[in-house]
C-alpha positions as CSV (number, residue, x, y, z in Angstrom):
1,X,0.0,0.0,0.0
2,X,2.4,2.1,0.8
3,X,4.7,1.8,-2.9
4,X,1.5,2.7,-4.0
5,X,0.7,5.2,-2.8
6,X,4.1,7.1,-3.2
7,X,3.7,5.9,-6.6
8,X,0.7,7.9,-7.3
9,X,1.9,10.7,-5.6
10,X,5.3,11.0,-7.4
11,X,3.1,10.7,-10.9
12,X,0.8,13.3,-9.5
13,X,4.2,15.6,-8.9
14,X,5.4,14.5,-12.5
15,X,2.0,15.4,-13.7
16,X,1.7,18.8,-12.2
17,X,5.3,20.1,-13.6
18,X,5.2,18.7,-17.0
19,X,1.7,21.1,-17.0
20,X,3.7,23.3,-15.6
21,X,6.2,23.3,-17.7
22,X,4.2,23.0,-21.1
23,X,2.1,25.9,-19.9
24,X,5.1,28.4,-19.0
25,X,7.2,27.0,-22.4
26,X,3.6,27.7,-24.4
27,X,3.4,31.3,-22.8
28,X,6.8,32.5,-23.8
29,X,6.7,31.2,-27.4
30,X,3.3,33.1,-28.1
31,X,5.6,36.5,-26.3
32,X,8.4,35.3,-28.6
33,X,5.8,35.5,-32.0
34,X,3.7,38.6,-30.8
35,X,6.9,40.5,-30.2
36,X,8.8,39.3,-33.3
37,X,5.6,40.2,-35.4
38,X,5.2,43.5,-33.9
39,X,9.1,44.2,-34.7
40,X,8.7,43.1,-38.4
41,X,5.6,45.5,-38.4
42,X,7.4,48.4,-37.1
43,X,9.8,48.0,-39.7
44,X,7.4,48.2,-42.7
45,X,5.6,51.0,-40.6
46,X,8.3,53.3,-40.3
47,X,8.8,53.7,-43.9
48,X,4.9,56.0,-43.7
49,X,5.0,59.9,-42.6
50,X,2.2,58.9,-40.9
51,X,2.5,59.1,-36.9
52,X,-0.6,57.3,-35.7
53,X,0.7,53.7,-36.6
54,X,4.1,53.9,-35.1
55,X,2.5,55.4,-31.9
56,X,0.1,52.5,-31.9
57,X,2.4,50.3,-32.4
58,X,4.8,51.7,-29.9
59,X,2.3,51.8,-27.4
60,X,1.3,48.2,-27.6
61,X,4.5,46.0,-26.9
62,X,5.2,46.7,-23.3
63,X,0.9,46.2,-22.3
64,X,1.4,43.1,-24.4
65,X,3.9,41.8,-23.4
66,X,2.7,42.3,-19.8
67,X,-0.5,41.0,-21.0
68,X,0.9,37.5,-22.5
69,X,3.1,36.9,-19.7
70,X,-0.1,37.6,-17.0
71,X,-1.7,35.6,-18.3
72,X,0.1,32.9,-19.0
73,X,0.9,32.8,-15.1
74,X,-2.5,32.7,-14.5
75,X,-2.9,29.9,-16.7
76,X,0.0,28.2,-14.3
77,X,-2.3,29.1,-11.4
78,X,-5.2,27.5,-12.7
79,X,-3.5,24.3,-13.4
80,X,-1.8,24.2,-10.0
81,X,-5.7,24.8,-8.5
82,X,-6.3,20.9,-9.1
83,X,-2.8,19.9,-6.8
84,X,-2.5,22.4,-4.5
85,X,-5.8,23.1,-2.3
86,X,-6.0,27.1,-1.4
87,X,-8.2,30.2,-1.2
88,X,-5.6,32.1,-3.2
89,X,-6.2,30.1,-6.5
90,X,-10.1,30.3,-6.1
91,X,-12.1,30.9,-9.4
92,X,-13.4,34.2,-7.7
93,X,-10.0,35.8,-7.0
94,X,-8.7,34.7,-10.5
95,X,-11.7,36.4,-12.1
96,X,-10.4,39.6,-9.9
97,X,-7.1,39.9,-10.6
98,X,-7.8,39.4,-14.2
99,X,-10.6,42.0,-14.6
100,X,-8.1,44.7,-12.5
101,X,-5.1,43.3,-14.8
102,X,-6.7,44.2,-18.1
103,X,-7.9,47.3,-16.9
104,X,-4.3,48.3,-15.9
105,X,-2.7,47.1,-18.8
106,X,-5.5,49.1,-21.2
107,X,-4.8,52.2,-18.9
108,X,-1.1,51.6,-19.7
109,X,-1.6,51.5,-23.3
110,X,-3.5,54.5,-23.7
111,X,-1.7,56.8,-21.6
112,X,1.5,55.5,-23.7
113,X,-0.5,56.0,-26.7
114,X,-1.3,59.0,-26.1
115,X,2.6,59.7,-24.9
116,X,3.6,58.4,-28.3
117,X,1.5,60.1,-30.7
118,X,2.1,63.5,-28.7
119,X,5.9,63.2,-29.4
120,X,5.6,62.0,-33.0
121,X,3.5,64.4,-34.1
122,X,6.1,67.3,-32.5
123,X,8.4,66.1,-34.4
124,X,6.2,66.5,-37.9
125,X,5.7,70.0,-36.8
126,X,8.9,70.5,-36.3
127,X,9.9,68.7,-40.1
128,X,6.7,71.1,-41.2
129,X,4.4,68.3,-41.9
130,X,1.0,69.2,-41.1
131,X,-1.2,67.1,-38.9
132,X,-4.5,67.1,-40.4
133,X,-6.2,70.0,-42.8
134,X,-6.7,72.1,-40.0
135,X,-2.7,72.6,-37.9
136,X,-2.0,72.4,-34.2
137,X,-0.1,74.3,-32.3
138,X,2.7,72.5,-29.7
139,X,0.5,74.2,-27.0
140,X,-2.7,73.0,-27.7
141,X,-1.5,69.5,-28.6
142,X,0.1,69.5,-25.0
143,X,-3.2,70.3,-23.7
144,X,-4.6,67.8,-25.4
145,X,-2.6,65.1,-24.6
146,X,-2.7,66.4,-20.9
147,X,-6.9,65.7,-20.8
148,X,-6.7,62.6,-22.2
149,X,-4.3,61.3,-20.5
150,X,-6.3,62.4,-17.3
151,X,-9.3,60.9,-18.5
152,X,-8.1,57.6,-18.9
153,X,-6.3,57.5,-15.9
154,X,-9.8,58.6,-14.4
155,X,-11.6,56.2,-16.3
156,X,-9.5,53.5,-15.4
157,X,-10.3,54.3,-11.5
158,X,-14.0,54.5,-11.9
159,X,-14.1,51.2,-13.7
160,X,-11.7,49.2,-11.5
161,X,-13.5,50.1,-8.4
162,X,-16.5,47.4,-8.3
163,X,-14.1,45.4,-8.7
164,X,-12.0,45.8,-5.1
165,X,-15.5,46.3,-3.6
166,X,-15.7,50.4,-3.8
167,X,-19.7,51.2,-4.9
168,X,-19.3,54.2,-6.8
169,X,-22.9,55.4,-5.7
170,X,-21.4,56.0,-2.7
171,X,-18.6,57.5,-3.4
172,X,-20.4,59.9,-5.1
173,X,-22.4,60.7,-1.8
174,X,-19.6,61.2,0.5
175,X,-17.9,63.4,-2.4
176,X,-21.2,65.6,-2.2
177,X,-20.7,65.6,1.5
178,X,-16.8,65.9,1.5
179,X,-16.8,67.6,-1.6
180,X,-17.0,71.7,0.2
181,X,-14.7,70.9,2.6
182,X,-11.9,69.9,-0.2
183,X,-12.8,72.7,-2.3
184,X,-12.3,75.2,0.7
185,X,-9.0,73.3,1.3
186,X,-7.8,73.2,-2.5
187,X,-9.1,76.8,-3.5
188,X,-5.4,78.1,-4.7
189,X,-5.3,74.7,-6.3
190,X,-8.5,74.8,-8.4
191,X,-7.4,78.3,-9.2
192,X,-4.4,77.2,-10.8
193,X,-6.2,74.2,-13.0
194,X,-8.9,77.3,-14.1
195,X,-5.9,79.1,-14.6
196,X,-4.0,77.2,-17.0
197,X,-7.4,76.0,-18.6
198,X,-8.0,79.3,-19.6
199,X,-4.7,79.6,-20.7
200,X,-5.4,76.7,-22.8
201,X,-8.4,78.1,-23.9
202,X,-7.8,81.4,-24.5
203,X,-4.1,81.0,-25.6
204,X,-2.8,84.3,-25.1
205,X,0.5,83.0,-25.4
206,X,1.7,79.7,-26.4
207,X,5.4,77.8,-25.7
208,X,8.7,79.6,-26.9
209,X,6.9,83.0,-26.8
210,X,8.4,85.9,-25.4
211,X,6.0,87.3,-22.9
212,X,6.5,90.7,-20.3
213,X,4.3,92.0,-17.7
214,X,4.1,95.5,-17.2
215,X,2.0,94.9,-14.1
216,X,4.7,92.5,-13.0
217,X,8.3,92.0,-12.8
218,X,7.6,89.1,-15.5
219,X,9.8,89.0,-18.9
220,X,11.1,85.6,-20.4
221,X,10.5,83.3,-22.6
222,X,7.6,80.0,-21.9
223,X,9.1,76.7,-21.5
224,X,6.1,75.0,-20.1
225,X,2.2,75.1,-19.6
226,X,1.4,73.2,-16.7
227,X,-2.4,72.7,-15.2
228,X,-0.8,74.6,-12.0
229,X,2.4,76.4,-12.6
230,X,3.8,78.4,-15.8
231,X,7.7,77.9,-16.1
232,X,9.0,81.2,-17.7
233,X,13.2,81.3,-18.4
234,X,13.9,84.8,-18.0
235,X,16.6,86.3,-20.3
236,X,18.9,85.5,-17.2
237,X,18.3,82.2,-17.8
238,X,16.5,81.8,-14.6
239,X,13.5,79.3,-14.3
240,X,10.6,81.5,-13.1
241,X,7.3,79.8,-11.8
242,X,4.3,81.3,-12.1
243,X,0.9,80.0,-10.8
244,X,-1.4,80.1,-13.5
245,X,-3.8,82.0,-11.2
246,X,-2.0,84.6,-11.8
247,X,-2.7,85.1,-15.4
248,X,-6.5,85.5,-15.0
249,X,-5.9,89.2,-13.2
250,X,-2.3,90.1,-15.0
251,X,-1.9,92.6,-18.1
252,X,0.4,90.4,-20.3
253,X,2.3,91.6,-23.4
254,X,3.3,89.2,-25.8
255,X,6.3,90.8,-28.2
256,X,6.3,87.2,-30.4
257,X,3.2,88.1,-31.7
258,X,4.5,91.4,-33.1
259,X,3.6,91.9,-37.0
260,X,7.1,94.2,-36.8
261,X,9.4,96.3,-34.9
262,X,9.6,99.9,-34.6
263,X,12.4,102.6,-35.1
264,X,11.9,105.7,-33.2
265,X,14.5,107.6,-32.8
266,X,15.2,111.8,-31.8
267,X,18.3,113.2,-33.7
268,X,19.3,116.9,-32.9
269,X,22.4,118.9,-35.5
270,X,23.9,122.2,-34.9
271,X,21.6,125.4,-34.6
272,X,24.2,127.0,-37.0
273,X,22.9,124.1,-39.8
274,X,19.6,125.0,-39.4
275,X,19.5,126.1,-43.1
276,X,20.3,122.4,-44.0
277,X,17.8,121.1,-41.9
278,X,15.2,120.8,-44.3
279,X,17.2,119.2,-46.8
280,X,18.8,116.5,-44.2
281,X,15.1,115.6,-43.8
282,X,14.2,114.8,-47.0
283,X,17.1,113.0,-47.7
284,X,16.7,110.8,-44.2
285,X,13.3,110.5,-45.3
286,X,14.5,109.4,-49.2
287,X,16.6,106.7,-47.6
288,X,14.0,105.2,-45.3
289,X,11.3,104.7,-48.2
290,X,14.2,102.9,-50.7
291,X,15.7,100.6,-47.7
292,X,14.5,96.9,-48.3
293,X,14.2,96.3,-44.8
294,X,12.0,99.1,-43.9
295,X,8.3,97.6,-44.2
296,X,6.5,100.8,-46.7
297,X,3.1,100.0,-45.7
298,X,3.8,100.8,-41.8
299,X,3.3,104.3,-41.1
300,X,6.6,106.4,-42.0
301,X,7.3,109.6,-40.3
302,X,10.5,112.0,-40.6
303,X,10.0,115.5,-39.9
304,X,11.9,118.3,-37.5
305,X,10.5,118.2,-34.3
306,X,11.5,120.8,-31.8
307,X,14.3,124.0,-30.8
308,X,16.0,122.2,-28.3
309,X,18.2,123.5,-25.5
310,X,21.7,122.9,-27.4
311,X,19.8,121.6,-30.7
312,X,17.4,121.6,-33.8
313,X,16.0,118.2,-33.4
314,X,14.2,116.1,-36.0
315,X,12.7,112.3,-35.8
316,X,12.6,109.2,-37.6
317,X,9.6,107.0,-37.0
318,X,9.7,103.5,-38.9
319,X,9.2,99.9,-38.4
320,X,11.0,97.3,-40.2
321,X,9.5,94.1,-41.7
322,X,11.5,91.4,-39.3
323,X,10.4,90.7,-36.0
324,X,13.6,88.9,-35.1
325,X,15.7,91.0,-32.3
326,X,19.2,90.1,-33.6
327,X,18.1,91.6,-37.1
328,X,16.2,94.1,-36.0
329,X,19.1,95.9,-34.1
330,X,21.5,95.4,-37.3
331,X,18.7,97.1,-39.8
332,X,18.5,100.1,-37.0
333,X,22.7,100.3,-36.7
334,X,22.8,100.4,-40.4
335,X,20.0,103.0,-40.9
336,X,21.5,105.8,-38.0
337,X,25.0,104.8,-39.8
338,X,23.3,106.2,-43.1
339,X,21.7,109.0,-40.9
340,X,25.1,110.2,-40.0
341,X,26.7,109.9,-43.4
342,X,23.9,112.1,-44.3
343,X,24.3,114.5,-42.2
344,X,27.8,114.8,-42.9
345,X,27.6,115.0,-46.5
346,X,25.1,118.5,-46.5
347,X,28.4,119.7,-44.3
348,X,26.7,119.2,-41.2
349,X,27.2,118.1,-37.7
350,X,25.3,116.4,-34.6
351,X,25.0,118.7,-31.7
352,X,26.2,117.7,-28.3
353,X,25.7,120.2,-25.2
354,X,27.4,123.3,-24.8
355,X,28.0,126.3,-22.7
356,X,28.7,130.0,-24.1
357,X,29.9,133.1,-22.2
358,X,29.3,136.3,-22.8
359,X,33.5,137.2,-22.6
360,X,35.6,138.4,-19.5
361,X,33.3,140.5,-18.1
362,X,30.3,138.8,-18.0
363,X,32.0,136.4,-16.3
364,X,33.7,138.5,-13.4
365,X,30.2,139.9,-13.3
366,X,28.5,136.5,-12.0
367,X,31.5,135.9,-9.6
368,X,30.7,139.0,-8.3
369,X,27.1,138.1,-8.1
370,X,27.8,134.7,-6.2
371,X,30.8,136.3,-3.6
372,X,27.8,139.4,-2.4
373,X,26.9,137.9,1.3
């Protein structure tokens, strides 16, 4: 009785890990196909501009892979059910952990979907390829990707918890209930999300732009749109934060949006040239209309202006047709460079501040005036 009975039990052991064994050698095979398929796929798939297939395809190998390898171990477990007598390996539980393991690994794949197809289609906006008929800015694709990731992610909570347990009916009461309190508690918080939705929504400025405050000590360029903060890098090159509350009651300039730069500029020669005033004018004036970087349907101004203490002055009001800072500071050199070469060649001069005396005498005259007690 007794060979017998070890002999049964050492077949039932046999038994067990050949399963065993056939079920895990099974599992990795079909990982080994899906994963080789998907990498023969890719290849064919990055030959298209389009970006929706190689984020898809991106997005899918780790959840699968996961996915294949889960449940191949709950295929193990299943087998083992019929030698090894627990609660753990109960038809219930199984059915559980499976339902919460596909909802993670669907979560997983859309918020790396979503990951994916953000980057990809930066990168054709960067190459210049357009999206779709109608184009998207970097800053609303961020925003974008931003909801959706945030609804799946809240999607995913909603649905996985019936199955801990969790009644959603009455989570939904106690938030009623609860829900004052935590909005007394997170005011500054909801601020902010309003905040950078607005910013979303409104778009008053969007990444890389050059925004200034003059409400504010606020002047860089936007590296980031958050849901609570704005990260501006000021022309220091220092990271400043900004809650996006801040935006809803702040007077914001934005010079990247400029349609060109202006040249305005007060020039004052010599009162004894003031017979070669009008003709320096005209000529400063002749100049700006024939220069190719001066923009001819802006307003164009150049006219004398005013008797000034030590000068005859006259302006120049212009703008030029970049918006590019470097450029615009080279057009301006060159055009007061042709200013002065202008001036010069009517026999003129610039006028700088002086001081006259009225000879000896006047002079003793106002020591005189300053020594009286």
């Amino acid at each position: 009785m007794l060979e017998n009975f070890l002999s049964l039990d050492v077949l039932s052991d046999l038994g067990w890990g050949a399963e065993l064994i056939a079920v895990v050698t099974i599992t990795l095979v079909v990982r080994f196909l899906a994963m080789h398929f998907l990498k023969v796929l890719g290849r064919h798939l990055e030959k298209t501009t389009n970006a929706w297939d190689d984020a898809l395809l991106d997005a899918m190998q780790v959840p699968l892979s996961w996915f294949i390898l889960i449940m191949g171990l709950l295929w193990a477990v299943e087998v083992s059910d019929g030698y090894v007598d627990t609660e753990m390996f109960s038809v219930q539980n199984l059915g559980k952990f499976r339902q919460q393991t596909f909802i993670v690994l669907i979560t997983m794949f859309a918020v790396r979907f979503i990951n994916r197809a953000e980057k990809r289609l930066l990168i054709n906006m960067e190459d210049g390829a357009k999206v779709s008929d109608a184009a998207i800015d970097p800053t609303t694709l961020h925003a974008l990707a931003k909801l959706l990731r945030l609804a799946a992610v809240i999607s995913a909570v909603l649905i996985a918890m019936p199955t801990l347990g969790i009644e959603i009916t009455a989570l939904l009461a106690f938030g009623g209930v609860g829900g004052i309190a935590i909005g007394f508690a997170a005011k500054d918080l909801l601020a902010n999300f309003f905040g950078g939705l607005m910013i979303y929504l409104d778009r008053p400025f969007a990444l890389g732009d050059w925004i200034r405050s003059p409400d504010r000590e606020i002047e860089g360029t936007v590296e980031s749109i958050g849901w609570r903060l704005t990260v501006v890098r000021t022309f220091d090159k220092r990271p400043l934060y900004i809650p996006n509350s801040v935006f809803n009651t702040l007077s914001l300039e934005n010079p990247s949006r400029m349609s060109n730069r202006r040249i305005k500029e007060n020039i004052g020669i010599r009162y004894s040239d003031s017979d070669k005033m009008e003709a320096i004018v005209a000529d400063v004036k002749a100049m700006l209309q024939a220069h190719e970087e001066i923009d001819q349907k802006q307003t164009l101004i150049v006219n004398f202006l005013s008797y000034g203490s030590s000068s005859l002055d006259f302006f120049i009001y212009t703008f030029t047709k970049t918006t590019n800072w470097i450029r615009f500071h080279e057009i301006k050199q060159d055009v007061l460079l042709k200013i002065v070469d202008i001036v010069h060649s009517h026999g003129a001069d610039f006028a700088f501040p002086t001081t006259t005396l009225d000879g000896i005498d006047g002079l003793l005259r106002k020591n005189a005036i300053r020594e009286e007690p």
